[in-house]
Structure formats: C-alpha cells, structure tokens
C-alpha positions as CSV (number, residue, x, y, z in Angstrom):
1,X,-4.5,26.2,12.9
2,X,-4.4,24.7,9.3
3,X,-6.4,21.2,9.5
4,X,-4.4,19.9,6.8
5,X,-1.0,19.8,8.6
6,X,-2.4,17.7,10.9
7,X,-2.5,13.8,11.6
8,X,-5.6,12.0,11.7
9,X,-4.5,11.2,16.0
10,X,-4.3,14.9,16.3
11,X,-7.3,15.7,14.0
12,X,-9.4,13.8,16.5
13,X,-8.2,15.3,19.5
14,X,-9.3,18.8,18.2
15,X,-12.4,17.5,17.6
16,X,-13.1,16.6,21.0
17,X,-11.5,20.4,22.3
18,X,-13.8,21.3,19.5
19,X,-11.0,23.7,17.6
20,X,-13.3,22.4,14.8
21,X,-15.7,20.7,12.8
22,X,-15.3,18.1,10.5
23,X,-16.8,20.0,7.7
24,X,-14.3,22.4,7.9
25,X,-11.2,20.1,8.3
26,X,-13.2,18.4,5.0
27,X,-13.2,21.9,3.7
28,X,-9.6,22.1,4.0
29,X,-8.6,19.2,2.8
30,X,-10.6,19.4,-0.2
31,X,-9.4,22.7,-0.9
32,X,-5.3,21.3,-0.9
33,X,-7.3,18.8,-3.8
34,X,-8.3,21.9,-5.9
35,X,-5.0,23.5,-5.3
36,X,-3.0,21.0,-6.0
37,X,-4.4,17.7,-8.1
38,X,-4.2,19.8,-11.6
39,X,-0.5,19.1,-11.5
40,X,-0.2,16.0,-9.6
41,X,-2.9,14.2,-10.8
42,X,-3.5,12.0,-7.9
43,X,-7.3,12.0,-7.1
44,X,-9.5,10.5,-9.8
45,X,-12.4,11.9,-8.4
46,X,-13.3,13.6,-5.3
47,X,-16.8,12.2,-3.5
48,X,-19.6,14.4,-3.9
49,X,-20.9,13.6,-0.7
50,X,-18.2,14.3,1.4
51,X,-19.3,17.4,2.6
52,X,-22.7,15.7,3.7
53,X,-20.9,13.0,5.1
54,X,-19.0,15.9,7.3
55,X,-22.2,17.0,8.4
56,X,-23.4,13.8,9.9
57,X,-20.1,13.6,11.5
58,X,-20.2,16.3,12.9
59,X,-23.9,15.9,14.8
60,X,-22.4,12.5,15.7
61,X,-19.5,14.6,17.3
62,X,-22.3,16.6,18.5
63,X,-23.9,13.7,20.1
64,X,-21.6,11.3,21.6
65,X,-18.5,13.9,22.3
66,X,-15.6,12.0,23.9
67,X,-17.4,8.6,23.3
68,X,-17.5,8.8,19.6
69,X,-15.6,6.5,17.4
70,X,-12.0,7.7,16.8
71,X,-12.5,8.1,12.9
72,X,-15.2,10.4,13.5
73,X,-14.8,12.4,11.1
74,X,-11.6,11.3,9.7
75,X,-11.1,12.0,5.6
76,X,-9.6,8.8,4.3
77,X,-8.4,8.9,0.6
78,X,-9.1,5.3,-0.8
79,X,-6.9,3.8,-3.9
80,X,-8.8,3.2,-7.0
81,X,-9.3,-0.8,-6.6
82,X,-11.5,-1.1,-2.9
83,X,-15.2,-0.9,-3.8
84,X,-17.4,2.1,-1.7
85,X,-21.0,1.3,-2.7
86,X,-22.5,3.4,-5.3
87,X,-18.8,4.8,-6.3
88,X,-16.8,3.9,-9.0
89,X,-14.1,1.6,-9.0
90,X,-12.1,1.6,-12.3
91,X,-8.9,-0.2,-11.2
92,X,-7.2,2.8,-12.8
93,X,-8.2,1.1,-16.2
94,X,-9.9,1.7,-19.4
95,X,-11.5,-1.8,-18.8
96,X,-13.7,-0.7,-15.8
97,X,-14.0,2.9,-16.9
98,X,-17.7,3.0,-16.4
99,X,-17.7,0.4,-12.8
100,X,-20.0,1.5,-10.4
101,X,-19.5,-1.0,-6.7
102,X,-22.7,-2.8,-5.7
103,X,-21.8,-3.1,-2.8
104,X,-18.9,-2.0,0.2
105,X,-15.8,-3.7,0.7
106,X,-15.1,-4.7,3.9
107,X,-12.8,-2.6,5.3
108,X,-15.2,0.2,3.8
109,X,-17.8,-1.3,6.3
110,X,-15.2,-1.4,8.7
111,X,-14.3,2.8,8.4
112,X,-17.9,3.5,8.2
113,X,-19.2,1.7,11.5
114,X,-16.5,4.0,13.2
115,X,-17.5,7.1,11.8
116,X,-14.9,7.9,9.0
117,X,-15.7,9.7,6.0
118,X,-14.2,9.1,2.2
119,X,-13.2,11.7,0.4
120,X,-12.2,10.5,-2.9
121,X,-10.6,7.9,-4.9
122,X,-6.8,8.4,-5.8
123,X,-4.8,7.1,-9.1
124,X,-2.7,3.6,-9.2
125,X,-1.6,1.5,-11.4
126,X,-3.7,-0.4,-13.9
127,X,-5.0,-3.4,-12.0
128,X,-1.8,-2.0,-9.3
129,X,0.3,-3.7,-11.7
130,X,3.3,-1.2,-11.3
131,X,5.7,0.3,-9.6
132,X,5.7,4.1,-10.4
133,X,1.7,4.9,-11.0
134,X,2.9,5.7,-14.6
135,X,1.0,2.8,-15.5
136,X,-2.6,4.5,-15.4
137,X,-5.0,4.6,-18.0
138,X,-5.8,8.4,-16.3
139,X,-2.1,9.6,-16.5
140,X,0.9,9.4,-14.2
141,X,0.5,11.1,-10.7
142,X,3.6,13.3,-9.5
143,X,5.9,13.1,-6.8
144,X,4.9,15.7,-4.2
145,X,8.7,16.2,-3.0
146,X,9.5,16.8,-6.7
147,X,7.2,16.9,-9.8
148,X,9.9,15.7,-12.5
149,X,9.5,12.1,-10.4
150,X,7.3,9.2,-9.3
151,X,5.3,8.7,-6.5
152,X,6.0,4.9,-6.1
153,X,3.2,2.1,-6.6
154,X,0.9,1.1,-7.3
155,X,-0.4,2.9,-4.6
156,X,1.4,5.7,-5.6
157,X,-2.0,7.9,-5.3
158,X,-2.4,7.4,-2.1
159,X,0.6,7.9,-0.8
160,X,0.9,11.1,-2.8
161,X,-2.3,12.5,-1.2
162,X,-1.2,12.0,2.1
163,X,2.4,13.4,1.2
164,X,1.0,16.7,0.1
165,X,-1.5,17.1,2.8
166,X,-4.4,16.2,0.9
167,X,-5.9,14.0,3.1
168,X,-4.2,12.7,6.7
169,X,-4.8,9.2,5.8
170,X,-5.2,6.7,3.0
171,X,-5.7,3.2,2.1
172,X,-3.2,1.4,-0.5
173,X,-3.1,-2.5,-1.3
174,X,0.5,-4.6,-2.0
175,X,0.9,-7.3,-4.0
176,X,5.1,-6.9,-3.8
177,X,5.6,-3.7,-2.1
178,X,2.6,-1.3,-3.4
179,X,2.6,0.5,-0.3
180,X,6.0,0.3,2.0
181,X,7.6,1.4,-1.7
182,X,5.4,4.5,-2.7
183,X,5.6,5.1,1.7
184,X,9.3,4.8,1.1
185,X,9.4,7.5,-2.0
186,X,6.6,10.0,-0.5
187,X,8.5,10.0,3.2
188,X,5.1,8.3,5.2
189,X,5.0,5.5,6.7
190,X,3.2,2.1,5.2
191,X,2.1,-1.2,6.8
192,X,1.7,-4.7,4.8
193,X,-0.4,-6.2,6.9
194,X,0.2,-10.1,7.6
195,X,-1.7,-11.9,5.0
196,X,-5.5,-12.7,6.3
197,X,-5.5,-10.1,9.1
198,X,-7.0,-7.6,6.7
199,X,-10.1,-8.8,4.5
200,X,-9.6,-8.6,0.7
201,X,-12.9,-8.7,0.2
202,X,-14.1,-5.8,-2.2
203,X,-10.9,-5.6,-3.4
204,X,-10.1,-5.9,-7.1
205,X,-8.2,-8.6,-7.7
206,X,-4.7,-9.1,-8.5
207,X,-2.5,-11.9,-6.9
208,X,-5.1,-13.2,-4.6
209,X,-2.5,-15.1,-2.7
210,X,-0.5,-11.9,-2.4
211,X,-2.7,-8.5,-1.9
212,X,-3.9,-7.1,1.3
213,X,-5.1,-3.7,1.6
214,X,-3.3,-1.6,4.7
215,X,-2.9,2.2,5.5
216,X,-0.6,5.1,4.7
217,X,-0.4,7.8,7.2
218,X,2.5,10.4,8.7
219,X,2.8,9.3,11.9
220,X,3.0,5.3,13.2
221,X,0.1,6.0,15.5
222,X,-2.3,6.8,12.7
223,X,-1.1,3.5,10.6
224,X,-2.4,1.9,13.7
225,X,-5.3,3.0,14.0
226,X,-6.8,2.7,10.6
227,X,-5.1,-1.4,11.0
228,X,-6.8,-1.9,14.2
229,X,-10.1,-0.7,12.6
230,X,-10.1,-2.7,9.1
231,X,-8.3,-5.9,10.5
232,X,-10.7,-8.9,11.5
233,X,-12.2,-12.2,10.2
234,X,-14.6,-12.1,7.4
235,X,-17.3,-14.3,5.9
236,X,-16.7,-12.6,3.1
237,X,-13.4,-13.6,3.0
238,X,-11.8,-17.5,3.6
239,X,-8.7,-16.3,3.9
240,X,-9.0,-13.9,7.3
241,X,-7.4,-15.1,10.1
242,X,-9.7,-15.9,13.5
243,X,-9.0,-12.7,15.8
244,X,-6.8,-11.9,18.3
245,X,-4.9,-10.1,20.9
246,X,-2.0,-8.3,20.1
247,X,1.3,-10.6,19.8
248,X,4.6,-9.3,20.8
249,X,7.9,-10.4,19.6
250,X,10.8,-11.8,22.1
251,X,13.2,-9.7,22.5
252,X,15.0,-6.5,20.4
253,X,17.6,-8.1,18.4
254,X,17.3,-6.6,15.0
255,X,18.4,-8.9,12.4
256,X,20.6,-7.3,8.9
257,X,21.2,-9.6,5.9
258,X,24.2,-7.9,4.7
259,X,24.6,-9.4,1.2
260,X,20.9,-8.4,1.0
261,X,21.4,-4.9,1.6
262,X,23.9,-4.6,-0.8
263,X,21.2,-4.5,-4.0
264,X,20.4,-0.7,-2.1
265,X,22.7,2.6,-3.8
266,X,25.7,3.4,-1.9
267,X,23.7,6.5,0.0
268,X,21.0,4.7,0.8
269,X,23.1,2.2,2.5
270,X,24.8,4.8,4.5
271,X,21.4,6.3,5.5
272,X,20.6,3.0,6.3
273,X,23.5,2.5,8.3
274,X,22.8,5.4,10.5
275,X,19.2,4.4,11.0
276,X,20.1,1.0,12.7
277,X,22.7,3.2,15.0
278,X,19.3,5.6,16.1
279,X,18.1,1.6,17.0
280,X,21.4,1.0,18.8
281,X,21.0,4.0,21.2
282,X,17.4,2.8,22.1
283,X,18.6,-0.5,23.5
284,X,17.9,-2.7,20.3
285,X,20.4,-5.2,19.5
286,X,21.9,-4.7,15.9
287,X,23.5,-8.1,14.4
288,X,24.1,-9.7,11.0
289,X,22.1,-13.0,9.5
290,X,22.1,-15.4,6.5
291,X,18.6,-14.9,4.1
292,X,20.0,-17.0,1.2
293,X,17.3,-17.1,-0.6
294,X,16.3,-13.2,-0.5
295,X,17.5,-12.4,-3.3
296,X,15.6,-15.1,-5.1
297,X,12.0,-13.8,-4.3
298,X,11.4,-11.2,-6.5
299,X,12.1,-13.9,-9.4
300,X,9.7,-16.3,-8.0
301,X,7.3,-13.0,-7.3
302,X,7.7,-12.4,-11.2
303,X,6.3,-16.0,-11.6
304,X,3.7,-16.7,-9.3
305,X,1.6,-12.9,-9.7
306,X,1.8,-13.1,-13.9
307,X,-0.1,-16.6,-12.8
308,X,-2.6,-15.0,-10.6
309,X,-2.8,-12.1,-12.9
310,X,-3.8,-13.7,-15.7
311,X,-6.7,-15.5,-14.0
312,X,-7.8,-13.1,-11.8
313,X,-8.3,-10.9,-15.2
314,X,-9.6,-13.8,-17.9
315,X,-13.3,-12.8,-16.9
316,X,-12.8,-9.1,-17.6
317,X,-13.0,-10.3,-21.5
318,X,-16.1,-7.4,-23.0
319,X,-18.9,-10.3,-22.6
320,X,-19.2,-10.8,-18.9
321,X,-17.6,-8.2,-17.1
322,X,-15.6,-4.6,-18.8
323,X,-15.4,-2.5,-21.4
324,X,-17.2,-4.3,-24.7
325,X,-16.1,-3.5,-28.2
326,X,-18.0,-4.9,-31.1
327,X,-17.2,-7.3,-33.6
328,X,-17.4,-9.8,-36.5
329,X,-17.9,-12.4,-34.6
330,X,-17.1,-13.6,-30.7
331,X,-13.6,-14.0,-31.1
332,X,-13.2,-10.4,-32.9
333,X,-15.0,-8.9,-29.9
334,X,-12.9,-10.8,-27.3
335,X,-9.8,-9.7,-29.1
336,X,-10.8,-5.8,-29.6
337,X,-12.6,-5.5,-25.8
338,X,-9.3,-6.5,-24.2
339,X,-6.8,-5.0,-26.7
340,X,-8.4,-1.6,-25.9
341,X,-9.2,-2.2,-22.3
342,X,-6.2,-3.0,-21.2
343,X,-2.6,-1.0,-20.8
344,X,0.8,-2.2,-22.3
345,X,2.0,-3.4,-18.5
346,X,-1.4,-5.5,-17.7
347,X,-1.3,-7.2,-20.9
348,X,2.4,-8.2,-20.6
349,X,1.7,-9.7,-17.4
350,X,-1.6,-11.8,-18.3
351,X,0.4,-12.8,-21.2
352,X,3.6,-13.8,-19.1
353,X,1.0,-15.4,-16.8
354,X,-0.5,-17.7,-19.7
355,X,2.8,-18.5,-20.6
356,X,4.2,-19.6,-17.0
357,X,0.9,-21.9,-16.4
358,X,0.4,-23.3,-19.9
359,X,1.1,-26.7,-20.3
360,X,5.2,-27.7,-21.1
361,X,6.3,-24.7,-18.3
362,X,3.8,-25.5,-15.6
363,X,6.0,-27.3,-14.0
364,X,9.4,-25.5,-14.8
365,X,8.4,-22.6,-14.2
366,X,5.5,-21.8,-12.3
367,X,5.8,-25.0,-9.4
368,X,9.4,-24.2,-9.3
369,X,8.3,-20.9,-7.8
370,X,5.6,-21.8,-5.4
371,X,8.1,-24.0,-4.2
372,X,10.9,-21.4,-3.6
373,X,8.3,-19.7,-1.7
374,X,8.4,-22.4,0.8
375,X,12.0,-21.7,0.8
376,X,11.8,-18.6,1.5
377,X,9.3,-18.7,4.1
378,X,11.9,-21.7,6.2
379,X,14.7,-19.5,6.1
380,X,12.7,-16.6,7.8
381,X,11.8,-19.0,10.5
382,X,15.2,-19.9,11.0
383,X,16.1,-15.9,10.7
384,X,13.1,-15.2,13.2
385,X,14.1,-17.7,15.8
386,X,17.0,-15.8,16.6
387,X,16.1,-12.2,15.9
388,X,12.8,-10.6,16.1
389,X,12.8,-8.2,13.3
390,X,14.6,-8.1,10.3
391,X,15.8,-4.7,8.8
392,X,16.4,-3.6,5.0
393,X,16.0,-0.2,3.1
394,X,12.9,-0.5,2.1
395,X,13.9,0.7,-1.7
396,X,16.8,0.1,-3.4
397,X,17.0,4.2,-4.0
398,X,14.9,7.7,-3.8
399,X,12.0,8.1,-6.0
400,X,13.3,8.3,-9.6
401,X,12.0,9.7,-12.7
402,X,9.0,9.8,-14.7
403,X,10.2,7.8,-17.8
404,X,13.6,6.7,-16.2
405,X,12.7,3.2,-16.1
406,X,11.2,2.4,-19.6
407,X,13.1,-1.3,-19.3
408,X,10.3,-3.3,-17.2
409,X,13.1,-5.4,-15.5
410,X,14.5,-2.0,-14.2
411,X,11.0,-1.0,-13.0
412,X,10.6,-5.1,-11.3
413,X,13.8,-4.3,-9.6
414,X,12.4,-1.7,-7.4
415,X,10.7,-4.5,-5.5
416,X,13.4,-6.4,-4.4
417,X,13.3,-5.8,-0.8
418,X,9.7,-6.2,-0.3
419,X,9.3,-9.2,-2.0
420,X,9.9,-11.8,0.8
421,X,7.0,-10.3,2.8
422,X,4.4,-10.8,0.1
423,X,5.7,-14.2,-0.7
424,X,5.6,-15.7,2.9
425,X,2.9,-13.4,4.1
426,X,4.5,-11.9,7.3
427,X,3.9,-8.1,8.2
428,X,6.1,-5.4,7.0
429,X,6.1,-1.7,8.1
430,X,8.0,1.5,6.1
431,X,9.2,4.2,8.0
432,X,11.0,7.3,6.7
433,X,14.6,6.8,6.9
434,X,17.1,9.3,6.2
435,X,17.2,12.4,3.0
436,X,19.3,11.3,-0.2
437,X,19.8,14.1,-3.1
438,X,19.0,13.7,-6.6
439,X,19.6,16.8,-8.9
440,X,19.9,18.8,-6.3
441,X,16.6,18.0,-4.6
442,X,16.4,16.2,-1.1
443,X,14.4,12.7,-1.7
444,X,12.8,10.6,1.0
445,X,14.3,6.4,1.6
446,X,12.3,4.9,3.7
447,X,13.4,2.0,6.4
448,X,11.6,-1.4,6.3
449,X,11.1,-3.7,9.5
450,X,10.1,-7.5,9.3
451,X,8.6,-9.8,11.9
452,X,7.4,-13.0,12.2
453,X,3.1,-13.3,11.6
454,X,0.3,-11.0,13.4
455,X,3.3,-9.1,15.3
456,X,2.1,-6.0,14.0
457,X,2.0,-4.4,17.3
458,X,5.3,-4.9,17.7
459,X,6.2,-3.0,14.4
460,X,4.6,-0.2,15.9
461,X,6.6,-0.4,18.4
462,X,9.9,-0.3,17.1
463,X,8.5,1.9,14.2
464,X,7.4,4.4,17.1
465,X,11.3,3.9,19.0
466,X,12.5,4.8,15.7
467,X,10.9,7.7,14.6
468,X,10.7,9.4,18.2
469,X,6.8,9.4,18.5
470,X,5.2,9.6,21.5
471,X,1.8,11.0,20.6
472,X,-0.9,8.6,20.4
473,X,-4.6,9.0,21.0
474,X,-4.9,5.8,22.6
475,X,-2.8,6.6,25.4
476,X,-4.1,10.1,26.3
C-alpha cells in the first residue's frame, strides 16, 4: 500500500491497524517532494525535522494507540505566510527572504496539541496577492494535471502539493478565493471558513478584514477535520468568534443566481448544470434567486483589499521590519528597500491602495465600497431566508496558462465568484465538479456552495451528498 495515495482519514486508520508508521508515510511523502518539486516548484523548503517529528509520533502512536489525537502523525503542507516557530516565513517575497517566526501561529499550536507534523512550507503568491502563484519571488509553481498551466492562488502551493500526492493535507489562506480557486483548478476540495471561526493570528497580513486561513484536502472528511482542529476563539486574535456547537441550515433548497452563473465558460456551465441534477437525485431542491449585487463585489473587493494592502504592508519599509537596502539618506533607503523587496503585483496594489484612501477619493471610492459590502451582505440574507445554500462554479473556467493572463484585470476576473464570501464573511466550500478539456488535456472545475455564517457543518454535508463520500473517521 502506497501511503501517498491515501487521505489523511484513511492515513490514520492504518495507523491504528498499524499497516505503518508515520515515519514511513513521512518517508513517502517526502520522497513524491524529491521526485516531483524540481518541475513543479511547489515546496519552498522541506522541514528538516520532519523525520524527527515522525518519530515522536510514532512513540505517541506507540503509547496512546486508539486514544491518540486524530493528526497523529498527519504531514500537513503549510502555505508560505502562517508562522511555525523557528521556520521561515517569507510571504513568498524578496522582502522577508531571511524571516525566521518567533513564535507559532495559532492554528500551528492548534495541529501540534493534536499530534500533526509539518512537513514543509509550499509557494504562493507574494503577500497571496494573486491569482495563479506566478506572482512569486521563488518562481511559478505548476499545475499537477498539466505543467504548461497554473495551479490557482495564491494558495496555489498548497493545493498543488496535495494534488500530486505530496502531502494528504494542506493549509491555504483567502483573501477573495485563494483557496476554493486553486481547490477548483487542482480538483480538491477547499473550505473558506466564516470569518472569525479560524484565528488569523500568525498569519501574515493581507486584507485583515478579509483573510482566514482553512484546509485543502481530497476528501470532505479530511477538510473537516483539519477545520474542527484549527477553529476556536483566540486571545490572540479580537476577531474569533466565541465557540460553538455545530449549526445546521433549514432545509435543502439550493439556491442558483442565474445571471450570476452566466460570467462561467459555456462548458463549465454545462458541467455545472449536471452537478445541481447529482443534487436533484439526492433529495435537494434546485431553484433560481435574484443576487443583484453579485456581480458588483469583486469591484468593491478591488477597492477595499488595495486599502488593507497598502497598510498592512507600510511597516515592511527596510527600517523596521524586511529586506534593507542602503542609501544616501532615509528617503533613498526607503525607496530602494521596497523597490527591490517587493514584486510588480504587490507594489501595484499598495500603490492602488494609497490612491483609493488618500484624501479627494476616500470617500468616492473607498467608502463607496465598504458600503456596497453592506449591500452585498443584505441581499444574501434575503437569498438565505429562503434557500439554505447558494450554488455557483466556483471558477469562471479550468486552470489556464502560465503567462495567459498578462492583463491584471483578466487575472482579477478569476475571482468573481468567490468574492461575495470574503466580502460578507460567510463560509464557502469547493468541491470538484465535473472534467472540461483544454488542448486536449482533461482540466478540473470545481463546484462552490454558500451558506449563511458558522454552518460549516452543513457544507460538509451537502459537499459529502455531492461527492458520494461516506468514509469518515469520525463515524467508524
């Protein structure tokens, strides 16, 4: 039995039969790295102590047998921007090349206390400002499925690790889409957590009113289990939400906004067609609904993150924090430290940021879009009190290629079905969908489900209708 073909669910079932030991599903794993990352280019660096880490998992295993945490043992691949103590941490930028973490994030504290181990740090997007992971300071990563394309992004690293069986899970973070899009073009399945379950804590920052860090895995039941373990409320972090039991939706009435769904390529909306009829035949109700202002968010997205962007970045300036080049004088070294730390993409965004907040177009432009977001989040509530999910491809197409989309509003549009969920902060799950061919090559599209705050439970439940699954560990 090859580890690596595994899920992390089944992974820890042959742990406690005792097929085998961690360090040799560690082995495995970091075997498919060596084989594989020279021309995908999607781990940055592989832990050094992962092996060792094996070992104590294993006398832990050992130990406590069947009463051992779940992640026992469990490689996770972690995206470039969550802080592991003593690691480094470069955002995928020149800027933090040489970052070493102080300290754990939370959800790192989290995956330790229930025994998982970290195997290495994968590629993003600089700052996960991107949509592709072409937008690295380390070089694109590759498409498993097809090496000529993207992964997605930004956490298009992680996603690709899991996709070609380097690891069985991963952790991503979204801003607008970072990890239903790259789950979408790898074929795994991604959860946006609701804003506040997970703790952003130890998390570089982007749009702080927008990230949260959730899991990539290849089965529904494995997504769960990595969100049951990282969600909570945090000191650490204001913005967690007080914990709870699970909350189920009302009923299964699966909302569609048809003039939404439209934005999608004409295969993708047939394969999305014949994903809500797999729905149909499992008793869920299928029917239309008005989301007026959908198509709006990605332009108030494009307004409010530049914002955030360019504050969450204005201390990485060469003096206090990043990469310091010298100068004639202050100014000189502000000007050369950022010119060289930072990528074309992050500097058009903290510039567009500036611009959007700067005094004349505050209020035009950047209150104009906070304010749509309210809008936004009103006519989900109205959506939600008569369905309780709402159902889009989660992509407008299959992953496309390295280069393809040069134009930055052609790479933006990629995001314009995930957008509403980052705005408003509800959950969002992606679940592979149907096949499309490109060139001759059969892509993943992935299917996205919506529902109303901390239902994520529910999400794994029609997620699990959806893709036939029955195997979980919790239930065996």
């Amino acid at each position: 039995m090859d580890p690596t073909t595994l899920t992390a669910t089944q992974i820890a079932k042959e742990y406690r039969r005792r097929t085998f030991s961690a360090r040799e599903v560690t082995e495995a794993h970091m075997k498919k790295i060596t084989e594989l990352n020279p021309s995908l280019n999607v781990f940055l660096e592989v832990f050094d102590d992962a092996l060792a880490e094996a070992d104590r998992a294993d006398q832990t295993l050992s130990n406590e047998g069947d009463t051992a945490p779940l992640l026992t043992g469990i490689p996770v691949a972690l995206k470039d921007n969550i802080l592991v103590k003593g690691k480094r941490a470069s955002a995928a930028s020149k800027m933090l090349e040489n970052h070493v973490a102080t300290y754990d994030a939370t959800v790192i504290t989290r995956l330790k206390k229930e025994g998982a181990l970290f195997i290495g740090r994968t590629n993003m997007d600089e700052f996960a400002m991107g949509s592709s992971t072409e937008h690295s300071a380390y070089g694109v990563t590759k498409n498993p499925h097809d090496i000529s394309r993207v992964p997605g992004g930004s956490s298009g690293g992680s996603a690709a690790a899991v996709a070609a069986h380097m690891a069985p899970v991963s952790l991503g973070s979204e801003t607008c889409g970072s990890i239903r899009q790259p789950a979408s073009l790898c074929g795994l399945v991604g959860l946006k957590p609701t804003y506040g379950e997970v703790s952003r804590s130890g998390l570089i920052a982007m749009g702080s009113s927008l990230d949260q860090i959730g899991p990539f895995a290849r089965s529904v039941s494995d997504v769960e289990l990595l969100f049951n373990t990282i969600r909570g409320i945090d000191s650490l972090d204001g913005t967690t939400l007080p914990n709870q039991g699970p909350t189920k939706v009302r009923n299964k009435r699966i909302g569609v906004p048809r003039a939404f769904v439209k934005d999608a390529a004409g295969d993708v909306q047939i394969g999305f067609e014949k994903s809500l009829q797999v729905l149909r035949e499992k008793g869920y109700e299928i029917v239309d609904i008005e989301f007026p202002s959908a198509p709006y968010g990605l332009a108030a997205y494009y307004i409010v993150m530049p914002a955030e962007v360019s504050t969450n970045l204005a201390r990485l300036d060469g003096m206090r924090y990043g990469l310091h080049v010298p100068g004639k004088d202050l100014l000189e070294e502000y000007k050369a430290s950022r010119s060289a730390g930072f990528g074309v993409e992050t500097k058009r965004r903290i510039i567009l940021g500036s611009y959007v907040l700067s005094s004349g177009f505050y209020d035009a432009y950047y209150k104009r879009a906070t304010r749509l977001r309210g809008v936004i989040a009103e006519d989900l509530k109205k959506a939600f009190s008569d369905v309780s999910f709402i159902a889009t491809p989660t992509t407008p197409g299959p992953a496309f290629k390295i280069g393809e989309k040069s134009d930055p509003v052609s790479m933006y549009l990629e995001d314009i079905f995930a957008a509403p969920a980052n705005l408003t902060g509800i959950p969002a799950i992606s679940v592979p969908g149907v096949s499309v061919v490109r060139d001759g090559v059969s892509l993943p599209v992935g299917v996205q489900f919506m529902s109303p705050k901390r239902t994520e439970s529910s999400l794994f439940d029609i997620a699990r209708d959806f893709m036939n699954e029955t195997d979980t560990l919790l239930q065996s």
